[in-house]
C-alpha positions as CSV (number, residue, x, y, z in Angstrom):
1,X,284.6,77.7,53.5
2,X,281.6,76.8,56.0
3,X,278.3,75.6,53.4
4,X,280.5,76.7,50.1
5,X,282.5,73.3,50.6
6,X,279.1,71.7,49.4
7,X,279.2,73.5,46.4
8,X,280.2,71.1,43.9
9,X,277.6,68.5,45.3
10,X,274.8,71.1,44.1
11,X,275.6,73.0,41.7
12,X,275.2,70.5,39.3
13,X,271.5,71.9,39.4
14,X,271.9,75.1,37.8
15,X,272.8,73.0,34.8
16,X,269.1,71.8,34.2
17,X,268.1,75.5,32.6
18,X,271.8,75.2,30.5
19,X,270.7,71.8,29.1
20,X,267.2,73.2,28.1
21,X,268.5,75.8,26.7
22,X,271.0,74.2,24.7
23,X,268.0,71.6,23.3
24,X,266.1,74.5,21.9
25,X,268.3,76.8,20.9
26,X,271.8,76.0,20.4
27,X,273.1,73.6,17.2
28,X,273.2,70.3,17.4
29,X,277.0,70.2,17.8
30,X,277.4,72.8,19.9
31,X,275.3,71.5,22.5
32,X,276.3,68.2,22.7
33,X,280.2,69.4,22.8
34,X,279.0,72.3,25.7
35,X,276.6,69.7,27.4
36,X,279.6,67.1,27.3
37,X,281.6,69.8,28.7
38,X,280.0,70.8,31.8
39,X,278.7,67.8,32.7
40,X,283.0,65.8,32.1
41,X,283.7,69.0,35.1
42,X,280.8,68.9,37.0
43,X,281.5,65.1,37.9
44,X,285.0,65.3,38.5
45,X,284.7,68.5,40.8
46,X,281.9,66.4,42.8
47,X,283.9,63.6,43.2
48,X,287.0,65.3,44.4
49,X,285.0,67.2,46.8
50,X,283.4,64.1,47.9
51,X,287.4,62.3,48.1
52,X,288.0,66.0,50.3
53,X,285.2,65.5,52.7
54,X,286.0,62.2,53.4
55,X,289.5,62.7,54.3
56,X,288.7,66.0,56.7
57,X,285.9,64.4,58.1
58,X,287.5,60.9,59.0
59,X,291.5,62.1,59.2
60,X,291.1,62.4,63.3
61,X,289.6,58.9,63.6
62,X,292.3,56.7,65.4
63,X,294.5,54.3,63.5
64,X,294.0,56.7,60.4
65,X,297.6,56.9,58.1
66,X,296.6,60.4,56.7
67,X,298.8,63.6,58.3
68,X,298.3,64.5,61.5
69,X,298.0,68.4,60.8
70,X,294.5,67.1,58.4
71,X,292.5,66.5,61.8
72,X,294.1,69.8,63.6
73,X,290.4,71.6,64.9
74,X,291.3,75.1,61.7
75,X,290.9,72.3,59.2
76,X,287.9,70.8,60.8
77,X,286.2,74.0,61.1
78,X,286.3,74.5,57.0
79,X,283.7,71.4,56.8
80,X,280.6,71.8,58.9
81,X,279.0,68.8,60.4
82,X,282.7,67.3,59.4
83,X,282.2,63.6,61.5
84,X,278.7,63.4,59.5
85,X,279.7,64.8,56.3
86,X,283.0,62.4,56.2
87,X,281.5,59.6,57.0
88,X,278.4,59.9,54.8
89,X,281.0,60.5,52.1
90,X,282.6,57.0,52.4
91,X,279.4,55.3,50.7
92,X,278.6,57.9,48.4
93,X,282.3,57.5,47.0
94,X,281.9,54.0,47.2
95,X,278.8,53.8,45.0
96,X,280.4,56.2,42.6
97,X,283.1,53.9,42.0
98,X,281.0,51.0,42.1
99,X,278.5,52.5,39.9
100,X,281.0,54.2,37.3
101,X,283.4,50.7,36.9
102,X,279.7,49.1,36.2
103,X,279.0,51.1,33.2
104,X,282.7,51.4,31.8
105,X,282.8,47.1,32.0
106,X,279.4,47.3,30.3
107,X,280.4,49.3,27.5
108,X,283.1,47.4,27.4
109,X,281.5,44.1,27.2
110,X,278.7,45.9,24.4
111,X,281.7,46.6,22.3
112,X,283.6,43.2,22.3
113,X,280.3,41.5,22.0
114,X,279.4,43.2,18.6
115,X,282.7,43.6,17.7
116,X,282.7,39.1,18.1
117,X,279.3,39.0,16.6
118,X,281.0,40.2,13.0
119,X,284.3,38.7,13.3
120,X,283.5,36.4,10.8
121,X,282.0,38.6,8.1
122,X,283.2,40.6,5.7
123,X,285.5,43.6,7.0
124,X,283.5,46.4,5.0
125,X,282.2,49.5,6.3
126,X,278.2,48.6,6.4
127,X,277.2,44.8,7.5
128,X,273.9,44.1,6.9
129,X,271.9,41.1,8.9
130,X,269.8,38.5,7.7
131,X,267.7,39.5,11.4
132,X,263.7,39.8,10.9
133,X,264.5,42.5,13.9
134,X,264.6,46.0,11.9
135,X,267.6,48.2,13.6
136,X,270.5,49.5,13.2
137,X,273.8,51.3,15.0
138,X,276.9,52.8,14.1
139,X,279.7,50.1,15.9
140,X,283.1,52.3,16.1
141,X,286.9,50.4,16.9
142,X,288.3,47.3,16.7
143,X,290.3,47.5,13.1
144,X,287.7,50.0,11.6
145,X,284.2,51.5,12.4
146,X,281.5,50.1,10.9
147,X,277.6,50.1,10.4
148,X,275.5,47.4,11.1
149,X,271.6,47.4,9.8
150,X,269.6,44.6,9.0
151,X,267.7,43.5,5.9
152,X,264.7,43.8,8.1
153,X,264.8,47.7,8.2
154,X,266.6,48.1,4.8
155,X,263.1,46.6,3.6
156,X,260.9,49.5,4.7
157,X,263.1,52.1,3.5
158,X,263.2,53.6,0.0
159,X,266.5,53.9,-1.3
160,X,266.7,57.6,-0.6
161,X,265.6,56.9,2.9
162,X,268.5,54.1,3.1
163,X,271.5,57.2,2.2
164,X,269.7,58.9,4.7
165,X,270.1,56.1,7.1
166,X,274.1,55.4,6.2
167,X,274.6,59.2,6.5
168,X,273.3,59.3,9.7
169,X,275.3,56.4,11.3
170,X,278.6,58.0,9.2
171,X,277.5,60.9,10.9
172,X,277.6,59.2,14.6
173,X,280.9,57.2,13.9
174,X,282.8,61.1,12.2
175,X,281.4,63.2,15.3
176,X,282.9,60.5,17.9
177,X,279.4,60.5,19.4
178,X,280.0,57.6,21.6
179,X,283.0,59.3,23.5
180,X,280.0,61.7,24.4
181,X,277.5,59.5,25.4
182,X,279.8,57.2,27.6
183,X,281.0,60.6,29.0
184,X,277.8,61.7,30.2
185,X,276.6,58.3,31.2
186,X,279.8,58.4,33.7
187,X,278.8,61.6,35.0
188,X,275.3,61.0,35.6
189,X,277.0,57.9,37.3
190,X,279.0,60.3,39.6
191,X,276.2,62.9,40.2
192,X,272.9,61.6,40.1
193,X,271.7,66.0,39.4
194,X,273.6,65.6,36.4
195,X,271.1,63.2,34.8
196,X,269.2,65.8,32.7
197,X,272.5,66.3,30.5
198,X,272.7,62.8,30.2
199,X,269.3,62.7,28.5
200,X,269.8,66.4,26.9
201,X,273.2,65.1,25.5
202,X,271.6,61.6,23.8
203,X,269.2,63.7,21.9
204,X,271.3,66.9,21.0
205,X,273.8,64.3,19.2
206,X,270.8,62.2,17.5
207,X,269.9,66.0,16.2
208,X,273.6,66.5,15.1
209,X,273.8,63.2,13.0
210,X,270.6,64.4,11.5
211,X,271.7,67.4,10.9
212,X,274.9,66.0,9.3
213,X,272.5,62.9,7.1
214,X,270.3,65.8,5.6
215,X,273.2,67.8,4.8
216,X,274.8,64.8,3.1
217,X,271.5,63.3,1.1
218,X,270.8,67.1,0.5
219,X,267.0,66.8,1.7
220,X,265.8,67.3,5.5
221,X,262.0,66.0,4.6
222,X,264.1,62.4,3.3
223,X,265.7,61.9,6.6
224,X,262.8,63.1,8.7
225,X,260.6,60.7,7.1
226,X,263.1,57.9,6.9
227,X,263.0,58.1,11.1
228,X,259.4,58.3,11.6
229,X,259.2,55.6,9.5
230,X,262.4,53.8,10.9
231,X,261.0,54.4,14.3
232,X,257.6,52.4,13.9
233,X,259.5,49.5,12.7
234,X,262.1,49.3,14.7
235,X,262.9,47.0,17.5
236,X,265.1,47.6,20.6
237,X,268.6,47.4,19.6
238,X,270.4,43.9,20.9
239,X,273.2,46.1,22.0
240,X,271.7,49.0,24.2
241,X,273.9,52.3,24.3
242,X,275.1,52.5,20.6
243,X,274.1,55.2,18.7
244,X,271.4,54.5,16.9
245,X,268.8,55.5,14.4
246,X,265.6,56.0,15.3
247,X,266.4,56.3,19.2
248,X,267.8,57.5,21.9
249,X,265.8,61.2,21.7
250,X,262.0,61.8,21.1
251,X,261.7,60.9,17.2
252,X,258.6,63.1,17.1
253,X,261.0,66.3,18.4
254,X,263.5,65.3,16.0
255,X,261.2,64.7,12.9
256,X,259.8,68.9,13.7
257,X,263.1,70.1,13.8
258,X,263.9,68.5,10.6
259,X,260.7,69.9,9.0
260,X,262.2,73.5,9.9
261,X,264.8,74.8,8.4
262,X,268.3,74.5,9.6
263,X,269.5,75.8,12.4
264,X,272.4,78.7,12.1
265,X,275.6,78.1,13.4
266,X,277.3,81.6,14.4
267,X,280.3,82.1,16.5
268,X,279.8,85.3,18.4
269,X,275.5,85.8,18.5
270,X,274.3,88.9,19.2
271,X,272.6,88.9,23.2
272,X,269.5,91.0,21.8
273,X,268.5,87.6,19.5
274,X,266.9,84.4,20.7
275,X,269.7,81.9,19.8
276,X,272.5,84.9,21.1
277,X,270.5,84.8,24.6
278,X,270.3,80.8,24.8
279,X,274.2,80.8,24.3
280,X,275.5,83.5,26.4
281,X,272.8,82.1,28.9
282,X,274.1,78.6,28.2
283,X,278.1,79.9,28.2
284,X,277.3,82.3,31.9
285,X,276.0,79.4,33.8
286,X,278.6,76.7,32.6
287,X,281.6,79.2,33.8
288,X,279.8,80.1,36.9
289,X,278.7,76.9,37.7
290,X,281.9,75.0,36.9
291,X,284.7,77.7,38.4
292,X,282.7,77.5,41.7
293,X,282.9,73.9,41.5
294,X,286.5,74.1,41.1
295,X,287.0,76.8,43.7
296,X,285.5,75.0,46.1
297,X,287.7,71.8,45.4
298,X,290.7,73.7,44.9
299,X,290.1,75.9,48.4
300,X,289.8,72.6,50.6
301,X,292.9,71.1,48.8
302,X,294.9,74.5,49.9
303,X,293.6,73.9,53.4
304,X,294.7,70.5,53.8
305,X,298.0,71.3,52.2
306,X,298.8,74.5,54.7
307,X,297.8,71.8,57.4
308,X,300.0,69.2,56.0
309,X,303.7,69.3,58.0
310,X,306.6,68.3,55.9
């Protein structure tokens, strides 16, 4: 094994060109889907091999309860720098499960909180707020999903602009855009070089819902201009890590794309074109990256097993 057990602490790196790619070139919903992907594998190959180094590196310390065979010199000899690499994983795997319950009890606590905030209003699909504070953000669970926007930003709209707006959030709620965005929150949680796809993956699925709201409302130039102008009215959310409207993503990056026409969505691209190159780019580096990820987990976990005596 030697270096290679590192693998999946690294490799997460060669998916900073994937999610640039993917950004320019790819559609909306493919991108966020891939993105998703390799960022859901990445994590959970990092964290195992994080759980592996640990146990090599600390199983010959005394008073430990793993097997005996785990500390035998052959299976020490797979991890180099074993003592240091073990025992720096203990913190690292403690601050990933620190730092991963953190964000899965705030989510939590986002949802119920909204989901209390409207208990006592009417159980329709769009609630809209008396709040002088213009935003709005798709809310999905609880005993249906629903849209909450307040009068505030409903003012500045013209009714075109406001289908646009209900479209979008539709959109978000349809495309299950918050299992995606939790997802990748997690993983940046569990691999700090996993970050970039965090970001990558909150503005490829703004771009899908926009895709979706112009497709519904039948005009790109309404929704474009119904963010811009959304986006210089609006106000931070009171519930950060909803989908929203006019954020997360750069509105200016999203208002150009929407002034282009729409982008193709082809199964098999040709490699000789732009978009074929970005997605047999984008689809080479998510298998390499990910099947020497798992190879490297699943290589230390064949060790330890051979070393294991029944």
């Amino acid at each position: 094994m030697g270096v290679f057990v590192f693998l999946p602490l690294v490799l997460p790196l060669t998916a900073w060109p994937v999610a640039r790619l993917a950004e320019q070139h790819l559609h909306p919903r493919t991108a966020t889907r891939l993105l998703t992907g390799v960022a859901t594998v990445m994590a959970v190959c990092s964290t195992v091999c994080l759980g592996l180094l640990m146990v090599v590196g600390t199983a010959q310390l005394p008073g430990n309860p793993l097997p005996d065979g785990w500390s035998d010199p052959e299976v020490r000899q797979a991890v180099p720098y074993d003592e240091i690499a073990g025992r720096a994983a203990i913190p690292a795997l403690c601050a990933v499960a620190l730092l991963c319950g953190r964000t899965l009890l705030r989510h939590g606590r986002v949802r119920r909180r909204a989901h209390r905030a409207l208990a006592g209003l009417p159980g329709t699909e769009v609630v809209v707020l008396p709040d002088g504070t213009p935003y709005a953000y798709a809310l999905p669970g609880g005993r249906r999903d629903r849209i909450v926007v307040t009068t505030a930003l409903l003012a500045c709209l013209e009714p075109a602009e406001r289908r646009a707006l209900f479209a979008h959030e539709r959109a978000h709620l349809a495309g299950g855009h918050h299992r995606h965005l939790l997802a990748v929150r997690l993983a940046a949680r569990a691999n700090p070089f996993l970050w970039p796809l965090r970001t990558a993956v909150a503005y490829t699925a703004e771009r899908w819902a926009d895709e979706e709201a112009a497709r519904t409302v039948g005009s790109r130039r309404t929704v474009a201009r119904a963010i811009g102008r959304a986006a210089l009215v609006s106000g931070r959310a009171p519930l950060p890590g909803l989908a929203g409207f006019a954020a997360p993503g750069p509105v200016p990056r999203r208002v150009t794309a929407l002034l282009g026409p729409a982008p193709a969505v082809r199964r098999c691209p040709s490699v000789f074109t732009t978009v074929g190159l970005a997605v047999w780019a984008a689809a080479a580096g998510t298998a390499v990256s990910a099947m020497s990820s798992a190879n490297s987990a699943v290589t230390m976990l064949f060790i330890l097993h051979a070393a294991t005596r029944l």
